[in-house]
SEMISE-699762 format. One line per field, with one value per residue: residue number from 1; residue in three letters; chain; y negated, x negated, z negated of N, C-alpha, C in turn. Coordinates in steps of 0.1 Angstrom, whole numbers, plus 5000, padded with zeros to 4 digits. Each point is the difference from the previous one (the first is absolute). Layout:
BEGIN
num c(NUM ...)
residu c(ALA ...)
chaine c(A ...)
n_Y c(Y ...)
n_X c(X ...)
n_Z c(Z ...)
ca_Y c(Y ...)
ca_X c(X ...)
ca_Z c(Z ...)
c_Y c(Y ...)
c_X c(X ...)
c_Z c(Z ...)
# end
This chain:
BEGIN
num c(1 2 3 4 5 6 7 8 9 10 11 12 13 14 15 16 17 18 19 20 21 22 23 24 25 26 27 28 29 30 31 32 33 34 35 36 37 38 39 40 41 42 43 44 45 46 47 48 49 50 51 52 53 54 55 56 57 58 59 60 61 62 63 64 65 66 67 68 69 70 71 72 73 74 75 76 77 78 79 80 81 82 83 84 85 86 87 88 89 90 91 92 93 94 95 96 97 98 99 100 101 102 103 104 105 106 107 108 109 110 111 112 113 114 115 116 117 118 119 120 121 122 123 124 125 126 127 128 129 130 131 132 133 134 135 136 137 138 139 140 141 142 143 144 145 146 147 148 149 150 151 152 153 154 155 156 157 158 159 160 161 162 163 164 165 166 167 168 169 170 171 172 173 174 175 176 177 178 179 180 181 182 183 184 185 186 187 188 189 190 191 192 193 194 195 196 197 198 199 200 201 202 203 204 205 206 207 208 209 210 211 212 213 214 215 216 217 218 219 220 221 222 223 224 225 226 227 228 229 230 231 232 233 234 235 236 237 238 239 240 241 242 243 244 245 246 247 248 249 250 251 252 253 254 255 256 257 258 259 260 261 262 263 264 265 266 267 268 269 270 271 272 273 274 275 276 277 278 279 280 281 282 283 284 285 286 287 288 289 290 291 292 293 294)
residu c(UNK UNK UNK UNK UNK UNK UNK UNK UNK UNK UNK UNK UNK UNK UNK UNK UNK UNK UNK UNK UNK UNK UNK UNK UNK UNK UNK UNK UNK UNK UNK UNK UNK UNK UNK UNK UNK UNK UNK UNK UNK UNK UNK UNK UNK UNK UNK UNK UNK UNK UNK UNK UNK UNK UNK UNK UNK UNK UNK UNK UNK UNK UNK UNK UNK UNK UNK UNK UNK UNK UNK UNK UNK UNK UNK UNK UNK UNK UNK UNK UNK UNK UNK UNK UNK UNK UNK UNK UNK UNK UNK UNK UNK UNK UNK UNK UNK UNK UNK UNK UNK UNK UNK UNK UNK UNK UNK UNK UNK UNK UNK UNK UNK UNK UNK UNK UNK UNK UNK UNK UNK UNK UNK UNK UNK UNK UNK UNK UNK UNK UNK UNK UNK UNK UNK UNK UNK UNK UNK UNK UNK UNK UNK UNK UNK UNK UNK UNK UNK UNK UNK UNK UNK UNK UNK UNK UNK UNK UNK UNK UNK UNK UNK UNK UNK UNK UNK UNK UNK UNK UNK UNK UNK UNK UNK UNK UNK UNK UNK UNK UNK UNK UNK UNK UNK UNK UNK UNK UNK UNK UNK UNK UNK UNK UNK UNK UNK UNK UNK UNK UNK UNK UNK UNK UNK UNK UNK UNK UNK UNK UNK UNK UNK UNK UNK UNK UNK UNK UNK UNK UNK UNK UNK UNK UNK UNK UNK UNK UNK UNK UNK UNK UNK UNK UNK UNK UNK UNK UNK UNK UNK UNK UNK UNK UNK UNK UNK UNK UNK UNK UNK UNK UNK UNK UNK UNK UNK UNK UNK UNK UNK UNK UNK UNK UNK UNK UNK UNK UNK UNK UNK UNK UNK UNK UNK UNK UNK UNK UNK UNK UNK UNK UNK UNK UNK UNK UNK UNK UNK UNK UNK UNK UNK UNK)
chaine c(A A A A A A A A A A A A A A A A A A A A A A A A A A A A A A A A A A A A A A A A A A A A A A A A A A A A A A A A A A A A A A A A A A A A A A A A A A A A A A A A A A A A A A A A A A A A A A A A A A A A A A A A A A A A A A A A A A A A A A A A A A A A A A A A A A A A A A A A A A A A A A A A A A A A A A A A A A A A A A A A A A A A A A A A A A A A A A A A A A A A A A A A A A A A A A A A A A A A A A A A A A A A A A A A A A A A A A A A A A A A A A A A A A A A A A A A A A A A A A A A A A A A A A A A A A A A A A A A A A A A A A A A A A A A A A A A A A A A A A A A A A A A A A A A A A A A A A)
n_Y c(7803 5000 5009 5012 5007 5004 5009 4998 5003 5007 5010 5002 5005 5009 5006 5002 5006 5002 5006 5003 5006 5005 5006 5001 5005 5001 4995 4991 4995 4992 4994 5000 4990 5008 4995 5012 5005 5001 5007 5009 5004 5010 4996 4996 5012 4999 4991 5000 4990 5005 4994 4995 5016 5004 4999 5007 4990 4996 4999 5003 5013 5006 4988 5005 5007 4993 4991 5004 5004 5001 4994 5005 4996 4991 4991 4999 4993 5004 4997 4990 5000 5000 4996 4998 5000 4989 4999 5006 4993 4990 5003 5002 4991 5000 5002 5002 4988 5011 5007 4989 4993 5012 4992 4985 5006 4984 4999 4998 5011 5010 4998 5002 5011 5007 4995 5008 5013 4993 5001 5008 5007 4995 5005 5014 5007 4996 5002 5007 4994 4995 5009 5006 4993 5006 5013 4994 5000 5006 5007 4994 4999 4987 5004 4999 5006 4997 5001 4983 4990 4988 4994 4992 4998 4996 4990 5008 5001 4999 4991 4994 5007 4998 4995 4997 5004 5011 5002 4986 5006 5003 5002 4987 5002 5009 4990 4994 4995 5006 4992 5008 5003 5011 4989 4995 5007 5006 4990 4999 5009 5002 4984 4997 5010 4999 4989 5006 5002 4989 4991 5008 5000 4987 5000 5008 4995 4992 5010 5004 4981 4996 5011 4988 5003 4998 5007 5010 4998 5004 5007 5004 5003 5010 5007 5001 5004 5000 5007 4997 5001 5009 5009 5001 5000 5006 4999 5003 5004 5006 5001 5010 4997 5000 4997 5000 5000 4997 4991 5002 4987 4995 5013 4999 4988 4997 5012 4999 4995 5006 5007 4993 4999 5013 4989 5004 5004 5004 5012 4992 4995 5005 4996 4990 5002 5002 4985 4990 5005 4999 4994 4996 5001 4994 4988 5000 5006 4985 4986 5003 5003 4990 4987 5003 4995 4988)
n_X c(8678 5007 5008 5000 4984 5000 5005 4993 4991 5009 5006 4990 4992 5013 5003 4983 5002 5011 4992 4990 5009 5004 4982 5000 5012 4993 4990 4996 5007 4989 5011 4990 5000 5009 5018 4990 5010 4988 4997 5006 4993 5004 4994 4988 4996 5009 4993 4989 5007 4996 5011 4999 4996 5005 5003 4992 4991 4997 5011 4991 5003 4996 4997 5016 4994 4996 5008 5013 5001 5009 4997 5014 4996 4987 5006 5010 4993 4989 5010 5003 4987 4996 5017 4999 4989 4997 5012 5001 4987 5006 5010 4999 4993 5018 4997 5005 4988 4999 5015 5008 4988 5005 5008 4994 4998 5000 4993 4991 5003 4998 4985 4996 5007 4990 4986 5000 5012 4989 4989 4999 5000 4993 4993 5004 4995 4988 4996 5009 5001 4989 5002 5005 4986 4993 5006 5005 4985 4993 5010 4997 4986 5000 4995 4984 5012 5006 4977 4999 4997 5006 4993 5014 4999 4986 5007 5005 5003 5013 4998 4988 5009 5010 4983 5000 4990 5003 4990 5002 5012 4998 5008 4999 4991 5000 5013 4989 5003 5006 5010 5003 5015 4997 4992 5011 5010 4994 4992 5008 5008 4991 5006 5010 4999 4991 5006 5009 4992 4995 5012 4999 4995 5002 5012 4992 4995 5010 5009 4995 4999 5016 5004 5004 5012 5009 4985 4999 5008 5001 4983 5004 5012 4992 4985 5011 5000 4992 4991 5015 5002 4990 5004 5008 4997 4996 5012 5008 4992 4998 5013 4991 5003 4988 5005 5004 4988 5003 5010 5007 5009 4987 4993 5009 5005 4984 4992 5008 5006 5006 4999 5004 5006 4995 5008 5011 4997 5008 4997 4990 5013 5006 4984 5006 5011 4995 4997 5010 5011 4994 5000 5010 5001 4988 5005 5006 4991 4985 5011 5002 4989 4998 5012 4997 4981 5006)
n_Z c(6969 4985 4999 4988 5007 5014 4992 4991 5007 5010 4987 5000 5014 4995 4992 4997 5012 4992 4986 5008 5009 4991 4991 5015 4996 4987 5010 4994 5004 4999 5004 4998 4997 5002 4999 5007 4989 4986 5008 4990 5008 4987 4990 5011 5003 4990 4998 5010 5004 5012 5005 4986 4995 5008 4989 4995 5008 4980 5004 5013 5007 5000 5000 5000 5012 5001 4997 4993 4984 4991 4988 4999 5009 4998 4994 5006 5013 4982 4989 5011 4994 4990 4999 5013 4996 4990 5000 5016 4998 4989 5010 5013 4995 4992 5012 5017 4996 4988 4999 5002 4990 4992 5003 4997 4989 5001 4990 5011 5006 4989 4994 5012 4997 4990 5004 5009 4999 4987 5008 5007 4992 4989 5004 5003 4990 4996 5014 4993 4984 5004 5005 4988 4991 5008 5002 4988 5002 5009 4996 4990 4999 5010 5012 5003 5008 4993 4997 5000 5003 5001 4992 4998 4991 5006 4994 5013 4990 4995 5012 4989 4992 5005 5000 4983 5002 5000 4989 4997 4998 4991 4990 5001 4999 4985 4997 5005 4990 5001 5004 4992 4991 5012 5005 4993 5004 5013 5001 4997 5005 5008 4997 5004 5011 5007 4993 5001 5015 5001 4995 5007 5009 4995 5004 5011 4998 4999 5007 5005 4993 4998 5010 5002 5004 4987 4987 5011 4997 4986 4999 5015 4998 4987 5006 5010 4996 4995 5010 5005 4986 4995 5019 4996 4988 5002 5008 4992 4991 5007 5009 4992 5019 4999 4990 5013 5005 4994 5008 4990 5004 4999 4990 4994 4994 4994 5000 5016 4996 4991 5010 5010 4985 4998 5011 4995 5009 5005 5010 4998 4994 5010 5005 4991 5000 5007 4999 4997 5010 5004 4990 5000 5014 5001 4993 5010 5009 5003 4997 5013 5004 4992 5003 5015 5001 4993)
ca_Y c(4993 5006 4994 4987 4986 4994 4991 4989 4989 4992 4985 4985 4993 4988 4986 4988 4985 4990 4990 4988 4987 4993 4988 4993 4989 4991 4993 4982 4992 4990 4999 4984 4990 4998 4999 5011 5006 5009 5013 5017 5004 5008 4986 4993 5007 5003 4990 4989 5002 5003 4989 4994 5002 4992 4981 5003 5014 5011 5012 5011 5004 5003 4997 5002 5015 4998 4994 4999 5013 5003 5003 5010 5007 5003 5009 5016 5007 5011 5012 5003 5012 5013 5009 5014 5015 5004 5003 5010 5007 5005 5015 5010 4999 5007 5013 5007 4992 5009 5011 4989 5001 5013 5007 4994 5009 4992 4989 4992 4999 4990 4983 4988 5000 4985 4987 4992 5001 4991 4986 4999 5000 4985 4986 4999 4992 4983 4999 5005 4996 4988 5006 4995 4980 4987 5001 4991 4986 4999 4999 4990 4985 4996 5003 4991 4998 4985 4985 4998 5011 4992 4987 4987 4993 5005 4996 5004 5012 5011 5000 5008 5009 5009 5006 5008 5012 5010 5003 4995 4998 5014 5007 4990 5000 5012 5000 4991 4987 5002 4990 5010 5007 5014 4999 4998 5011 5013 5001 4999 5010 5006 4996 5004 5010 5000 5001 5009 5014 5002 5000 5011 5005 4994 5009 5012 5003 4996 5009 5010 4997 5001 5008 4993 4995 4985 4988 4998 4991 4986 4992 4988 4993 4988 4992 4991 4990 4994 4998 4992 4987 4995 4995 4991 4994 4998 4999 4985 4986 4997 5003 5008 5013 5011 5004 5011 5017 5011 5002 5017 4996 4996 5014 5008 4992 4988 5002 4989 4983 5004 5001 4987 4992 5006 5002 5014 4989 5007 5013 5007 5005 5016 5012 5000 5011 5010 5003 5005 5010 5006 4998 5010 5013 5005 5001 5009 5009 5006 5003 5008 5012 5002 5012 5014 5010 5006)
ca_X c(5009 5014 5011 5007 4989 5006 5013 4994 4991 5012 5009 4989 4998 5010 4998 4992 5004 5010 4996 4987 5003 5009 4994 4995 5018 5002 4991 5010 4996 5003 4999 4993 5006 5015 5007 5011 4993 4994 5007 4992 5003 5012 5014 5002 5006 5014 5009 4997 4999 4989 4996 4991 4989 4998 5002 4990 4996 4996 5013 5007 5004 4987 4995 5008 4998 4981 4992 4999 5012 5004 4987 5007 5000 4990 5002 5006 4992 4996 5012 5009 4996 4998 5009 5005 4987 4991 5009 5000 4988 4993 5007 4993 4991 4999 5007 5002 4988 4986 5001 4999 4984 4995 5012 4993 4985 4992 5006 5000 5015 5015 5001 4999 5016 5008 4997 5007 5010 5007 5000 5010 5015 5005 4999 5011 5016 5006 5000 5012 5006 4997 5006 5014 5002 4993 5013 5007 4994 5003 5016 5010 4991 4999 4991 4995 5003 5011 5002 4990 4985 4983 5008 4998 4988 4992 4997 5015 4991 5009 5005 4988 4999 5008 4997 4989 4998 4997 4989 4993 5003 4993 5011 5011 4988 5009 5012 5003 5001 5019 5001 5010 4998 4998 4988 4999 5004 4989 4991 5008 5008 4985 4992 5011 4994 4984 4996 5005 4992 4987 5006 5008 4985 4995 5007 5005 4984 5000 5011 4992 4992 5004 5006 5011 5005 5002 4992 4998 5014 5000 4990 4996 5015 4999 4986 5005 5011 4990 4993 5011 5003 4982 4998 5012 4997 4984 5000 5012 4992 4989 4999 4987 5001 4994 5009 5012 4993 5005 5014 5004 5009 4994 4996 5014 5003 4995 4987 4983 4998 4988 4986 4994 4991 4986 4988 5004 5012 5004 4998 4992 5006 5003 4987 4990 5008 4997 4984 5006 5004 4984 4994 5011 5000 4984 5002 5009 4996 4996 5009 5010 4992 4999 5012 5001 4993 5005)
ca_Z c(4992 4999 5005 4987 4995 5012 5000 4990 5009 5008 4991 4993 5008 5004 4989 5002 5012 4999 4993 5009 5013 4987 4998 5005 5006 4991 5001 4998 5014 5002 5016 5003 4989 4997 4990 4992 4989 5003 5003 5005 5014 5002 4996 5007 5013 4996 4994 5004 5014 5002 5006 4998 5006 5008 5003 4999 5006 4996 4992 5005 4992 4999 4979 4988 4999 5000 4991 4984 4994 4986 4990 4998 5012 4997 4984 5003 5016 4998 5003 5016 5013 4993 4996 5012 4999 4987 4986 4999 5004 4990 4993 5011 4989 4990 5003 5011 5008 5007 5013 5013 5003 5005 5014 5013 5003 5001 4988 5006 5007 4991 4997 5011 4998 4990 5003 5016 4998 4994 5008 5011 4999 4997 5013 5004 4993 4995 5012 5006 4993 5008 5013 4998 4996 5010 5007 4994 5000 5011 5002 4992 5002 5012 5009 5006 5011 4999 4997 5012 5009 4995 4983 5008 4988 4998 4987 4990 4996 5003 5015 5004 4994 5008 5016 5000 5006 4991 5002 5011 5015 5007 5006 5012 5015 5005 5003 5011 4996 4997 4989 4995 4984 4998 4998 4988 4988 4998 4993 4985 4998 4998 4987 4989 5002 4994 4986 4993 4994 4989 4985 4998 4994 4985 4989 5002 4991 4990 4994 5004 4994 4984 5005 4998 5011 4994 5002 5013 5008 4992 4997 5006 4998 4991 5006 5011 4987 4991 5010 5000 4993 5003 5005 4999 4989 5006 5012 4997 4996 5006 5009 5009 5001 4996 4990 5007 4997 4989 4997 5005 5006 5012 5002 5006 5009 5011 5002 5009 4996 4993 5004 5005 4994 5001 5012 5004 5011 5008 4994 4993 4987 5000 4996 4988 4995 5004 4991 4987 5000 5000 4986 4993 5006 4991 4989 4996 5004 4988 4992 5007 5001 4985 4996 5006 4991 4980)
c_Y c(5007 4992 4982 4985 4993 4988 4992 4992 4994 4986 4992 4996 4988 4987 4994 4995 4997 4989 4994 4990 4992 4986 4994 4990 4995 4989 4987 4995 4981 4993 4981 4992 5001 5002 5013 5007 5008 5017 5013 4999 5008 4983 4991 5010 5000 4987 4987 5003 4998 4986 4985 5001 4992 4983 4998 5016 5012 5008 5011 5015 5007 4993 5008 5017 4997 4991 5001 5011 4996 5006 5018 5013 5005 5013 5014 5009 5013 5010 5001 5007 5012 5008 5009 5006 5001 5009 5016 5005 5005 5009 5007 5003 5007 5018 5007 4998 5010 5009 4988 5004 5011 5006 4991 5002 4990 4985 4984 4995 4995 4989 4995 5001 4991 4989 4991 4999 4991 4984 4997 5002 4988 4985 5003 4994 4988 4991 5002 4989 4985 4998 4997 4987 4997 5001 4994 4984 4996 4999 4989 4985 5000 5004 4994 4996 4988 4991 5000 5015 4996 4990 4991 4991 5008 5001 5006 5016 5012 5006 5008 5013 5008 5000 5010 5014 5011 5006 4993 4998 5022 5008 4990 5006 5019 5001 4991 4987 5005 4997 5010 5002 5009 4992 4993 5010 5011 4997 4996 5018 5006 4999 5013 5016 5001 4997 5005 5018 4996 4999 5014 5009 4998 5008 5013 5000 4995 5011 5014 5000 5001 5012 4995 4995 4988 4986 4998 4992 4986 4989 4992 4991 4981 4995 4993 4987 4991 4990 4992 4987 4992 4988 4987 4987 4990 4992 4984 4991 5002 4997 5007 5010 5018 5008 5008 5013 5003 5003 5014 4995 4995 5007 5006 4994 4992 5001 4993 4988 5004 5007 4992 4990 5002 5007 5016 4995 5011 5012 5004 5005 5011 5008 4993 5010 5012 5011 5008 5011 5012 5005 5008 5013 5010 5003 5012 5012 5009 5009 5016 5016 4999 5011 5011 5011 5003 5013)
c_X c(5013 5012 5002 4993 5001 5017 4998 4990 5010 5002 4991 5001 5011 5003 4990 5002 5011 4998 4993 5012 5012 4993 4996 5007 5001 4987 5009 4991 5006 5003 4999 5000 5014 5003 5006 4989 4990 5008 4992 5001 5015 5012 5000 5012 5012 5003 4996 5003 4988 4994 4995 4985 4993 4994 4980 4988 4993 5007 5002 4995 4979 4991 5007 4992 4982 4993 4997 5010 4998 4989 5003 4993 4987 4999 5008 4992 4995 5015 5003 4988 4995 5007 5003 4989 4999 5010 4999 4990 4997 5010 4989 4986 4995 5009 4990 4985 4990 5009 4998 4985 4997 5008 4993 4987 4986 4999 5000 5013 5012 4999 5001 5017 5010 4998 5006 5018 5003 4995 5011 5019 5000 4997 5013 5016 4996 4996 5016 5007 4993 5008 5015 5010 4996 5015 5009 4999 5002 5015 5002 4991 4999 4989 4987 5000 5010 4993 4987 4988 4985 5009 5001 4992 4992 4995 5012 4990 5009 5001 4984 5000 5007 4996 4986 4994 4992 4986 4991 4999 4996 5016 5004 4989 5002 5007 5002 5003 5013 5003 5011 4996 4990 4983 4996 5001 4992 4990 5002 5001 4987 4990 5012 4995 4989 5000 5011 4996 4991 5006 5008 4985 4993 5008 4998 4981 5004 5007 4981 4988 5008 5009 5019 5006 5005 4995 4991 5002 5003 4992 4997 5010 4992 4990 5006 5011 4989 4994 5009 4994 4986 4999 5014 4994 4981 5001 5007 4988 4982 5002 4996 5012 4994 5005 5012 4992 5004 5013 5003 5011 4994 4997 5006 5005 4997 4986 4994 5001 4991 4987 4997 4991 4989 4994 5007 5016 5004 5011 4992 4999 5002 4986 5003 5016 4995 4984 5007 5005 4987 4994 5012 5001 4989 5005 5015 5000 4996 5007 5008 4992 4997 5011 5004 4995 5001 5003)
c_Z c(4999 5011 4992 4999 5012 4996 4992 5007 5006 4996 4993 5012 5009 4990 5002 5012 5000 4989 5006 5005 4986 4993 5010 5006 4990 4995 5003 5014 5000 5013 4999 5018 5004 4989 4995 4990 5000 4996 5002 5018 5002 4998 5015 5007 4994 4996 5010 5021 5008 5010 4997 5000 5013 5002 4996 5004 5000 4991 5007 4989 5002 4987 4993 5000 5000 4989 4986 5000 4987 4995 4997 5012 4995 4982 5004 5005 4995 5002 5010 5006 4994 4995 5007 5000 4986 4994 5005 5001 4985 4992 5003 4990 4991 5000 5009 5005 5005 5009 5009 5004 5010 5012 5008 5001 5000 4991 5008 5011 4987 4997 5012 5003 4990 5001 5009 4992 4990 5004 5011 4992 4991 5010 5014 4995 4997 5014 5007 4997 5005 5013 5000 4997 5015 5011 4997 4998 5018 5006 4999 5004 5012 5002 5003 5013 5001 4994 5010 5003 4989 4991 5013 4990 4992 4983 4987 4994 5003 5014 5005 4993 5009 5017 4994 5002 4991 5002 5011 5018 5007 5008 5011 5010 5005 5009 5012 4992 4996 4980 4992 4988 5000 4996 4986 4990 5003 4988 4985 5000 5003 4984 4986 5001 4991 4985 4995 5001 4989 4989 4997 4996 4989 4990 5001 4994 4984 4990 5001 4987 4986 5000 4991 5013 4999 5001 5010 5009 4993 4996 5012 5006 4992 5004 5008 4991 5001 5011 5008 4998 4999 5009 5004 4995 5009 5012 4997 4990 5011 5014 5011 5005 4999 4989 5003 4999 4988 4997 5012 5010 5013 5009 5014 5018 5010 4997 5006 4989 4983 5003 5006 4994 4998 5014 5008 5009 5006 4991 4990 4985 5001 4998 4986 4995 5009 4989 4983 5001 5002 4990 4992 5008 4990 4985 4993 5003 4981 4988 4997 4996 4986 4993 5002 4995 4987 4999)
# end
């Protein structure tokens, strides 16, 4: 890589995790049932004091970084991770690609280079950029350490939400039972990881298949647009939770509970992104040695 194309990965890679942790400070947060407004997360932290929270025990601050994000988060997510590899890969493309080929001497080594560098650098940055809202969310929302241990009412849904336990209890038995943010938000920031290598991947087969960096990037901006609202729309007149499998927001966010509905509890969402990334690893390969050899 150039000097120049290094300093251009830089600077995508910092913008998409500052835009990541931006939309994700701009996700509206309802703080039920009190009397304060509904609010972006960024409007609670500047405009709302943090001590009513309290007066209910599921305001602390862990829902605001695990449970839900801005329809925005999911529609962006192809640009915030494919801009720090694709844009320079597909200079690299259209110039410098066979000396690269022929200086590493092996077609299998570059693709398994390109592949990894643009899974890993967009799930880094939009992982950084989760990293940077959950520091801000944590500063500012009360702790699960200032509210009971266990609901004093068992019937209060909120007071049962805030002893609840992540993936079933697997990380508290990890962890000895230890009741902490860090066991809610790992497996969120594992989830935010994982499907952003593979949507960086979608794009990086989809750019290999129309050799466009653009509509690489754009066409699934819009399939996730769409796929949004499908399951938006599907979920509010049927109630079928199952209908989250296709929101790209669920995707992202809160995998165990959409895979759950189909009997996949745990970790186990990670082999079925593991399986997809699989299939595009294969398929872009393909892609890839097509081009090469032209």
């Amino acid at each position: 890589m150039s000097k120049k194309d290094y300093i251009y990965s830089c600077g995508f890679a910092t913008v998409s995790a500052l835009l990541t942790a931006i939309i994700f400070l701009l996700n509206n947060y309802a703080v039920l049932p009190t009397d304060i407004p509904v609010r972006s997360v960024i409007g609670h932290i500047f405009l709302d004091d943090s001590a009513p929270f309290l007066q209910e025990s599921s305001n602390y601050a862990a829902p605001f970084v695990c449970r839900s994000t801005h329809i925005w988060t999911a529609v962006f997510l192809p640009l915030l991770c494919s801009s720090p590899f694709l844009l320079t890969f597909a200079s690299e493309m259209k110039g410098n690609y066979r000396l690269k080929l022929s200086r590493i001497g092996s077609f299998n080594r570059y693709w398994n280079r390109v592949f990894f560098r643009s899974g890993l650098s967009g799930a880094g940055c939009v992982t950084a950029g989760y990293i940077l809202f959950s520091a801000a969310v944590f500063a500012y929302f009360p702790k699960m350490s200032e509210y009971p241990a266990e609901p004093k009412n068992t019937s209060d849904v909120f007071s049962v939400m805030a002893v609840r336990k992540p993936l079933d209890g697997t990380l508290n038995k990890l962890f000895k039972n230890t009741e902490s943010e860090f066991l809610y938000w790992l497996p969120t920031a594992i989830n935010v990881f994982a499907y952003s290598f593979l949507t960086a991947n979608i794009c990086l087969a989809l750019y290999l298949l129309i050799m466009n960096r653009y509509k690489a990037i754009g066409m699934p901006m819009i399939v996730f647009y769409l796929a949004e609202q499908i399951s938006t729309r599907r979920l509010s007149d049927s109630l079928e939770p199952k209908w989250q499998i296709i929101s790209p927001r669920s995707l992202l966010i809160n995998a165990e509970y959409a895979f759950s509905c189909f009997g996949l509890g745990g970790f186990r969402y990670l082999l079925c992104y593991a399986s997809a990334a699989a299939v595009f690893y294969f398929l872009g390969r393909a892609l890839f040695r097509k081009r090469v050899m032209n």
